[in-house]
C-alpha positions as CSV (number, residue, x, y, z in Angstrom):
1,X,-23.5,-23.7,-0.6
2,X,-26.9,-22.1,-1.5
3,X,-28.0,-22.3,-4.7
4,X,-28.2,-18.3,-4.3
5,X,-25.0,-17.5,-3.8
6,X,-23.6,-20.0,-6.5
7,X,-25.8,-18.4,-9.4
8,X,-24.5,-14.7,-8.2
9,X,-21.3,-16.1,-8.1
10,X,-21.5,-16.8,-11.6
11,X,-23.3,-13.4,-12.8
12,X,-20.7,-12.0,-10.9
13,X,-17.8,-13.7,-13.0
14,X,-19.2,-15.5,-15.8
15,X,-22.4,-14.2,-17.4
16,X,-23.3,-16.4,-19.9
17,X,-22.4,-15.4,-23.7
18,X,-25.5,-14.3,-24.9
19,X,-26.8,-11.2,-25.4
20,X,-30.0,-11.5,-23.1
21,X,-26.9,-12.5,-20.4
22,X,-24.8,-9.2,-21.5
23,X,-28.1,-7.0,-21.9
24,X,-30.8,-8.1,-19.9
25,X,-29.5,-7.6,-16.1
26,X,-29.4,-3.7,-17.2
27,X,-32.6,-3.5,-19.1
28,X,-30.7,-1.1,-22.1
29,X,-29.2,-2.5,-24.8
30,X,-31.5,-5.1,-26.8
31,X,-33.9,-4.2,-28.6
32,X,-34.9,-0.4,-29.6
33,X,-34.2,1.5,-26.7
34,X,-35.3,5.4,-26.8
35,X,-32.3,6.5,-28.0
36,X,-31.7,3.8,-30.8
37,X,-35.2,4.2,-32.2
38,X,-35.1,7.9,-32.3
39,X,-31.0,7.1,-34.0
40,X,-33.6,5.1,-36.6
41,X,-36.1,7.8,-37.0
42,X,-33.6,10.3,-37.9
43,X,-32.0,7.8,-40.7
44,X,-35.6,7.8,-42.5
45,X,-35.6,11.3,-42.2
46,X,-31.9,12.3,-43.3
47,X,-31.3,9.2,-45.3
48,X,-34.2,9.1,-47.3
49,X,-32.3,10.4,-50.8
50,X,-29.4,7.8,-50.1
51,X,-31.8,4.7,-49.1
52,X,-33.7,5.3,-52.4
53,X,-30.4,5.5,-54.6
54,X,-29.7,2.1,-52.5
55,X,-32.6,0.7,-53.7
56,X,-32.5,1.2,-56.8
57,X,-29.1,-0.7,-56.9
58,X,-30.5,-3.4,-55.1
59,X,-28.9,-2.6,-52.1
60,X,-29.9,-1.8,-47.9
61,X,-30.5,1.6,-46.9
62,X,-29.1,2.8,-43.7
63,X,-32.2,2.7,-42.0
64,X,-33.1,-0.6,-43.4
65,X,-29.2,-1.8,-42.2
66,X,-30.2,-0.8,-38.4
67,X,-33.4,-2.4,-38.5
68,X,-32.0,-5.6,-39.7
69,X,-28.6,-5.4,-37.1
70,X,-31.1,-4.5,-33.9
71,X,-33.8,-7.9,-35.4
72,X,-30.4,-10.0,-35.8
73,X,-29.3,-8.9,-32.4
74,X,-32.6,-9.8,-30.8
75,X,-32.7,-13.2,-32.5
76,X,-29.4,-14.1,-31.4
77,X,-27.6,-13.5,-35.0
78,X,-24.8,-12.0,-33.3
79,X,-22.1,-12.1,-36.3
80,X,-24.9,-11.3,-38.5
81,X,-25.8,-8.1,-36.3
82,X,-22.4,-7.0,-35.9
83,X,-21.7,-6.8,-39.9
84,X,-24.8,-4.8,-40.2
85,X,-23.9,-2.3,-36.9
86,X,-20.5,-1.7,-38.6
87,X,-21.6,-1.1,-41.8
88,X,-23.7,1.7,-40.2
89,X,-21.8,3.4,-38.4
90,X,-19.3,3.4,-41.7
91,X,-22.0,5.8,-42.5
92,X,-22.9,7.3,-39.4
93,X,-19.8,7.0,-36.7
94,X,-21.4,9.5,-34.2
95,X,-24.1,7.4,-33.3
96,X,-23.2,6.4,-29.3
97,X,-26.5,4.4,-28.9
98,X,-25.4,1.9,-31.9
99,X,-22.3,1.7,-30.5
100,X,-23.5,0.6,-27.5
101,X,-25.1,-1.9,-29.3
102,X,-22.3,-3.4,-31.5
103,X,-20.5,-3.3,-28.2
104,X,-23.5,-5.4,-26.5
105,X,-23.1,-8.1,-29.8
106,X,-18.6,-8.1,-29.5
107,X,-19.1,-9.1,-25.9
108,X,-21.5,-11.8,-26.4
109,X,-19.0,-13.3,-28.8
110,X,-16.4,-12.9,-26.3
111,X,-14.6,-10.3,-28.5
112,X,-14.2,-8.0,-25.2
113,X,-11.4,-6.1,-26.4
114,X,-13.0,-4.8,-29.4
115,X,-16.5,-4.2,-27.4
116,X,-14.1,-1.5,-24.8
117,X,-13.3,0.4,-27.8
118,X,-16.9,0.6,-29.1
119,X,-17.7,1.7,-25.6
120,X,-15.5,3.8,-25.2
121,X,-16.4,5.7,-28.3
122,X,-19.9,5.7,-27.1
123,X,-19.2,7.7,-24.3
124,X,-16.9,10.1,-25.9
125,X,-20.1,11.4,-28.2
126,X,-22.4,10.5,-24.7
127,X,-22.0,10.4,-21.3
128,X,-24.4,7.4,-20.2
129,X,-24.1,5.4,-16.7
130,X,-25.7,2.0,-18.6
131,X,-23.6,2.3,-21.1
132,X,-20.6,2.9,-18.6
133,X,-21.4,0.2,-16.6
134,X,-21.3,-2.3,-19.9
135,X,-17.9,-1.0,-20.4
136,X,-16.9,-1.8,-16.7
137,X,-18.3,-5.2,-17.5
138,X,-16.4,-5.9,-20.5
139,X,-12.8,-4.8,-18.5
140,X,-14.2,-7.2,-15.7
141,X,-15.1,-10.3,-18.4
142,X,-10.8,-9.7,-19.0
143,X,-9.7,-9.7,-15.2
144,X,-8.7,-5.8,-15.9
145,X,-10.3,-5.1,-12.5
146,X,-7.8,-1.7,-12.7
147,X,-9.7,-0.5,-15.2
148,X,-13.2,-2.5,-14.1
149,X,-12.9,-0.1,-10.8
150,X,-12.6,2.9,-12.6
151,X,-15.6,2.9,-14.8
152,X,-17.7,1.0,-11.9
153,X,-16.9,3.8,-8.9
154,X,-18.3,6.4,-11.4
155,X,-21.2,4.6,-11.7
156,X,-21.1,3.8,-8.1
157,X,-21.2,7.7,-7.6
158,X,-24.3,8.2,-9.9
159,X,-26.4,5.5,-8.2
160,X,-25.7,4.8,-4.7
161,X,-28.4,2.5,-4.4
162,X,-27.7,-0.1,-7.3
163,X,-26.6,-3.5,-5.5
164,X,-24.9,-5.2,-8.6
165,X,-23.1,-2.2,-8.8
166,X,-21.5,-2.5,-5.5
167,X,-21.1,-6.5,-6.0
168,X,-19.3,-6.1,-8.8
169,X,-17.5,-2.9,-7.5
170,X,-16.8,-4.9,-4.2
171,X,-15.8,-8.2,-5.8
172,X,-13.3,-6.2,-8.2
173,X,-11.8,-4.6,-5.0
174,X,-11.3,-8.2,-3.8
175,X,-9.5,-9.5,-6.9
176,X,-7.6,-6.0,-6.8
177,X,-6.3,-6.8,-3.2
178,X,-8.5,-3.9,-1.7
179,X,-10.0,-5.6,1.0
180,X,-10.8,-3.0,3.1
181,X,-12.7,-1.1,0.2
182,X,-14.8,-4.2,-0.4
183,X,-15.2,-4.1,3.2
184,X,-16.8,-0.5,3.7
185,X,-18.2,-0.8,0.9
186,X,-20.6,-3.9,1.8
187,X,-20.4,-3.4,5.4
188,X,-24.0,-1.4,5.2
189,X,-25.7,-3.4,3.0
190,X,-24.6,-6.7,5.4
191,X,-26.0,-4.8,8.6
192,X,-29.2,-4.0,6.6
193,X,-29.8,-7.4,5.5
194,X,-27.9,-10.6,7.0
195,X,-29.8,-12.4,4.7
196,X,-28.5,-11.1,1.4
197,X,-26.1,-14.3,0.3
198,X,-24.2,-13.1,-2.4
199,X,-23.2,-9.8,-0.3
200,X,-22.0,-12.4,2.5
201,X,-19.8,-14.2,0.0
202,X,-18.3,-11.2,-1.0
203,X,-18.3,-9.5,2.2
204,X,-17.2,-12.9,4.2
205,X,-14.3,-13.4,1.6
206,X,-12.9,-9.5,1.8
207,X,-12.9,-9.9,5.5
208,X,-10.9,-13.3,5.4
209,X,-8.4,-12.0,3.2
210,X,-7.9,-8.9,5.2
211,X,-6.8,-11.3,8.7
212,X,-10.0,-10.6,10.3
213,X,-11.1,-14.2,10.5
214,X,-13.7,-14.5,13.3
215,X,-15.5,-11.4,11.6
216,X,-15.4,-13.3,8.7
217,X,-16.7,-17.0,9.8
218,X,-19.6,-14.9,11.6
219,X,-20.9,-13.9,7.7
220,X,-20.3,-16.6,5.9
221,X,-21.8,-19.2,8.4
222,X,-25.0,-19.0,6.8
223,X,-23.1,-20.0,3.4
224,X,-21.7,-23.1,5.1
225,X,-25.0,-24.9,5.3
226,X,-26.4,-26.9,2.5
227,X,-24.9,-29.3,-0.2
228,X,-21.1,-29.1,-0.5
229,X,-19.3,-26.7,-3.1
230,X,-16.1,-25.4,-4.5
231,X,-17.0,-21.9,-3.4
232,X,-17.4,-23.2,0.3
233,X,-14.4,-24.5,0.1
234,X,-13.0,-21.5,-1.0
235,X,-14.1,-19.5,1.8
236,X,-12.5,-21.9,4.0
237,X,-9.5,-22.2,2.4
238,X,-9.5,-18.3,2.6
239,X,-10.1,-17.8,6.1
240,X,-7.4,-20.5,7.2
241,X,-5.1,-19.0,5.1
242,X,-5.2,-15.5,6.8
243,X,-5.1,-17.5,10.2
244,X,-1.9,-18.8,8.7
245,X,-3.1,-22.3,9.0
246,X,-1.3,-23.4,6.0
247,X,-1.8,-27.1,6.1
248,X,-5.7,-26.6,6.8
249,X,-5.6,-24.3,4.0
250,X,-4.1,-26.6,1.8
251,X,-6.5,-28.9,1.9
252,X,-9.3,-26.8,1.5
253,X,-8.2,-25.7,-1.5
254,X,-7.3,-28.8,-3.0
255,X,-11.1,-29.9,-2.9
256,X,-11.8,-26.6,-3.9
257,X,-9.7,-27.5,-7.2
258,X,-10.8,-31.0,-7.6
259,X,-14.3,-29.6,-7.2
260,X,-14.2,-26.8,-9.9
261,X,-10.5,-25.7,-11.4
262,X,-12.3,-22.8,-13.3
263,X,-13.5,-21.1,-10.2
264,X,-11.7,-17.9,-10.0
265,X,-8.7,-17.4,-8.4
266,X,-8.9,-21.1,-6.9
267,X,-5.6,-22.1,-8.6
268,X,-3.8,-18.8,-7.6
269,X,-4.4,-19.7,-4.1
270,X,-3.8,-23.5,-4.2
271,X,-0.4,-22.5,-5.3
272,X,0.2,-20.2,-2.0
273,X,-0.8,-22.8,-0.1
274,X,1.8,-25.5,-1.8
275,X,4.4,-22.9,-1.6
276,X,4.1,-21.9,1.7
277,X,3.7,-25.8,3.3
278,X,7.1,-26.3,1.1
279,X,6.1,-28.2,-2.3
280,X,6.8,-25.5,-4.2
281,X,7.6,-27.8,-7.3
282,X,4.2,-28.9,-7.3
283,X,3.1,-25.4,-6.7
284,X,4.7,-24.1,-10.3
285,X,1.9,-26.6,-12.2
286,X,-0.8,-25.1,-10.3
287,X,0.3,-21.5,-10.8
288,X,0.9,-22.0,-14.3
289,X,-2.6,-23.5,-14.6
290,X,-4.0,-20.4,-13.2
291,X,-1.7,-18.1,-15.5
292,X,-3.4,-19.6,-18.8
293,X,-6.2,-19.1,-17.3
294,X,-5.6,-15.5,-15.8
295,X,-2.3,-14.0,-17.5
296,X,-2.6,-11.0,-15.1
297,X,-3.0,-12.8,-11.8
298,X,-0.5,-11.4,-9.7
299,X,0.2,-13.9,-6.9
300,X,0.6,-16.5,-9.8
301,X,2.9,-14.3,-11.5
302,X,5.1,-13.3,-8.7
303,X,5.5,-16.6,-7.4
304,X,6.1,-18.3,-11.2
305,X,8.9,-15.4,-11.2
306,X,10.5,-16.4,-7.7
307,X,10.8,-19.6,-8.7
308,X,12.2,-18.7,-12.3
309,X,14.9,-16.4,-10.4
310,X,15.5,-19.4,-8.2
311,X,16.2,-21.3,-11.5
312,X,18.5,-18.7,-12.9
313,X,15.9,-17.9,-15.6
314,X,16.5,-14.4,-15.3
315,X,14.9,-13.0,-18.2
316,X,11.6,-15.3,-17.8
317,X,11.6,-14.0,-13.8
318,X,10.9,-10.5,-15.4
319,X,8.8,-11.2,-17.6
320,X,6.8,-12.2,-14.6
321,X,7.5,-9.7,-12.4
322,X,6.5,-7.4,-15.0
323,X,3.3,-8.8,-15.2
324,X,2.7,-8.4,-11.7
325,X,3.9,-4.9,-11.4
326,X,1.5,-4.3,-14.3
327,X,-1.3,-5.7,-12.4
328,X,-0.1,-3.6,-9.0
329,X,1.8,-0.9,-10.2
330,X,4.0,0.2,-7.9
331,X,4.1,-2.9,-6.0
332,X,7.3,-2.7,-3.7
333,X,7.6,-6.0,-3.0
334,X,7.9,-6.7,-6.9
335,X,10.0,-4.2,-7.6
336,X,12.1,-5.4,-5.1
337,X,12.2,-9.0,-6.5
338,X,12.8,-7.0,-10.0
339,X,15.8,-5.1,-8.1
340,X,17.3,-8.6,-7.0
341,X,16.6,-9.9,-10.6
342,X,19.3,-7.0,-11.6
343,X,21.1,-7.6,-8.8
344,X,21.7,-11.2,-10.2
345,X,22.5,-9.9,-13.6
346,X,25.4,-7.5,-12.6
347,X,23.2,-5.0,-13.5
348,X,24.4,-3.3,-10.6
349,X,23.6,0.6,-11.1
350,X,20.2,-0.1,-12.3
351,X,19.3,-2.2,-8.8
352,X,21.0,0.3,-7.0
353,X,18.6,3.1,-8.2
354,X,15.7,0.6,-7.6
355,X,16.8,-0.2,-3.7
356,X,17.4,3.4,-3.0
357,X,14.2,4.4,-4.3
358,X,12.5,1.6,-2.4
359,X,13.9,2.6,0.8
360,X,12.6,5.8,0.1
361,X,8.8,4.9,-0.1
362,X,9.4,2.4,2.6
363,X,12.2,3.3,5.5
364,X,11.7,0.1,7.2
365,X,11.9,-2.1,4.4
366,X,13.9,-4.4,6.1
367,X,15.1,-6.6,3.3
368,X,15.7,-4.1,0.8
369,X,18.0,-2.4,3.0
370,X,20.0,-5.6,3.7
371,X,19.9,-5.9,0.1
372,X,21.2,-2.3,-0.8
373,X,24.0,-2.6,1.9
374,X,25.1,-5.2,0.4
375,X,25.5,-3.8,-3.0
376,X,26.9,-0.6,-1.8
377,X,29.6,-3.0,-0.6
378,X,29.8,-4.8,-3.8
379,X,30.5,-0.9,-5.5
380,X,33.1,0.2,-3.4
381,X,31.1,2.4,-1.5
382,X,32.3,1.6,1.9
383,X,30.7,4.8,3.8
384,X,26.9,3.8,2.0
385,X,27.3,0.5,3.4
386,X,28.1,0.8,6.5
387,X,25.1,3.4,6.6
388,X,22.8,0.7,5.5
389,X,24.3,-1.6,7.9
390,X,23.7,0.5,11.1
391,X,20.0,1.0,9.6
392,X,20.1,-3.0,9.3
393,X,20.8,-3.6,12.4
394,X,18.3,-0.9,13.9
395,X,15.7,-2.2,12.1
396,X,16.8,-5.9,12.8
397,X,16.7,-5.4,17.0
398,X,13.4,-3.8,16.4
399,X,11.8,-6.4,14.2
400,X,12.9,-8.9,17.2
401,X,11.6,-6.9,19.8
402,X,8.2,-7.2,18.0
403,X,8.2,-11.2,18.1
404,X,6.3,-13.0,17.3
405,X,3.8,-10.9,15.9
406,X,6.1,-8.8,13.3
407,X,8.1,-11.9,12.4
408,X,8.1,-12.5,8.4
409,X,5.2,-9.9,8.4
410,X,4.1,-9.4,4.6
411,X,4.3,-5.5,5.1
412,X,6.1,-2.8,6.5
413,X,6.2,-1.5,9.4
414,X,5.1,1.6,7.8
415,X,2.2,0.1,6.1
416,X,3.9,0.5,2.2
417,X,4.9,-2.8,1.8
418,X,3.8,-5.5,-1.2
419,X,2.2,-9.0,-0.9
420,X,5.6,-10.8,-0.5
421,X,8.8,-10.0,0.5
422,X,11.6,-12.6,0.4
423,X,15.4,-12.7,-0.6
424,X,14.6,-16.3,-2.6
């Protein structure tokens, strides 16, 4: 693949951990921006009785405390810079622009976690897209693309024009499962420019993972040429996998492994591929390689939990299942691998609410009702189950009458359905 697309690839997912890699694709928070040297200004003015108290004891003023935090932070002394930014704002906690800094140095020592809070704080005192955007970074550097989408559509709103913005909003609809928003979303900037690589990456892999797989090969033929990659194997993989060519898929993403086993996602969907050609033994390694990589990946998760509820391991087939729904809330084809988890357990009232719920959402739900008659059955409730049986057996002869193209379909007839949906 083009050297292009591979360095956006990585901007996109892995800055480096430095500050200039955190800071400088933004142009705000090294150095003394406006608002940080006026912050500095004020701390000669208002700190001047303090600092010479200091001093006299031998110790930093404020203002001499934010000098030397912003020359650390500049010279790459990030621990150094972050003692000195905290001890600050122990003195002066309503200072967003310094927070915005400290947040800068916590990310470039891979303390995310800590740099969201700083961020967040930040913004409460002042509303700042630059600052927003970091934030959306920081959720983004932890694979909380929930969170990553929220922060990055309100930058979106304030600058329509900003293309990392929409790469990174896109790509985080991608890993989301929102396809079609990466999709409209990128769709203008493809037709405006053809040439545009890391847009066509995105673009080409939104479109592959949402079945449309000739619209799909059309942009990312110009990524196919050049030297081999992981990535291009990727987008193969990808687009054989929506075409439901499982075996060519499989392949594709084995050299895609081989090639780089750190490229996003690339063990998540080396596992579909072993569990849907059958060696789904094998596939638990690769899924559990992508989990310590990715704790929140939901395909890994769900598929870890169907084969831990395979294995009787009901309690660790939550705990997975959880996970998912954490990452999808509201999934229904988790909740209804959660409701058969229950199911399993004798928890019988508790999966009953779950089923009947589900149907709710999704009336042609097809499993979940054969699922429910059959605990309706299982209760004594002979008039609730034969209810769910006639519905069974409607939704049955129309699910036939649809062959081939309905058969084993991963979502409802009424478009509510999750990512899988199996009675494993």
């Amino acid at each position: 693949m083009h050297r292009f697309v591979l360095a956006s690839a990585v901007v996109l997912r892995k800055p480096r951990s430095t500050h200039a890699a955190v800071a400088k694709p933004f142009g705000y928070l090294l150095g003394l921006t406006p608002g940080l040297a006026r912050w500095m200004a004020a701390c000669f003015l208002l700190c001047g009785a303090t600092g010479l108290r200091a001093q006299t004891q031998g110790t930093q003023s404020p203002q001499e405390l934010l000098k030397e935090a912003v020359t650390f932070h500049q010279q790459g002394k990030l621990e150094e810079a972050i003692r000195d930014y905290e001890l600050f704002l122990d003195i002066y906690p309503d200072a967003p622009e310094v927070r915005s800094n400290l947040g800068a140095a916590l990310v470039a020592t891979g303390k995310y976690l800590q740099a969201i809070e700083e961020y967040k704080l930040a913004l409460l005192k002042k509303s700042d897209p630059k600052v927003r955007l970091n934030l959306a970074l920081a959720y983004y550097k932890t694979d909380d693309f929930a969170d990553a989408v929220g922060e990055l559509e309100k930058v979106h709103d304030e600058d329509k024009d900003n293309r990392q913005v929409d790469l990174l909003l896109a790509d985080s609809y991608v890993r989301q499962g929102d396809n079609k928003k990466a999709i409209d979303l990128l769709s203008p900037l493809y037709a405006a420019s053809t040439s545009d690589l890391a847009v066509n990456y995105v673009l080409g892999t939104a479109l592959a993972r949402d079945g449309q797989v000739e619209v799909a090969q059309r942009v990312i033929n110009p990524l196919m040429t050049g030297p081999d990659s992981a990535e291009k194997h990727m987008l193969l993989g990808t687009a054989k996998f929506a075409a439901h060519d499982f075996p060519g898929a499989l392949e594709e993403f084995r050299k895609a492994a081989e090639m780089n086993p750190d490229l996003p996602e690339v063990n998540s969907y080396y596992g579909q591929a072993l569990f849907s050609n059958g060696h789904t033994e094998e596939s638990r390694e690769i899924f559990e390689r992508e989990l310590a990589r990715n704790p929140n990946d939901f395909q890994s998760n769900i598929h870890i939990g169907l084969l831990l509820k395979q294995d009787q391991k009901y309690d660790d087939a939550l705990k997975a299942f959880k996970r998912a729904l954490a990452s999808h809330p509201g999934d229904l084809a988790v909740r209804y691998q959660i409701a058969l988890v229950k199911m399993a357990q004798g928890k019988d009232e508790v999966a009953r609410d779950e089923l009947e719920q589900i149907v709710s959402e999704s009336p042609k739900f097809l499993e979940a009702h054969v699922s429910l008659s059959t605990l309706y059955y299982r209760l004594k409730l002979k008039d609730a189950g034969n209810r769910e049986r006639e519905i069974v057996q409607k939704l049955t002869a129309e699910r036939q009458a649809q062959q081939p193209a309905a058969q084993a379909t991963e979502k409802g007839a009424d478009g509510k359905g999750g990512s899988l949906r199996t009675n494993q």
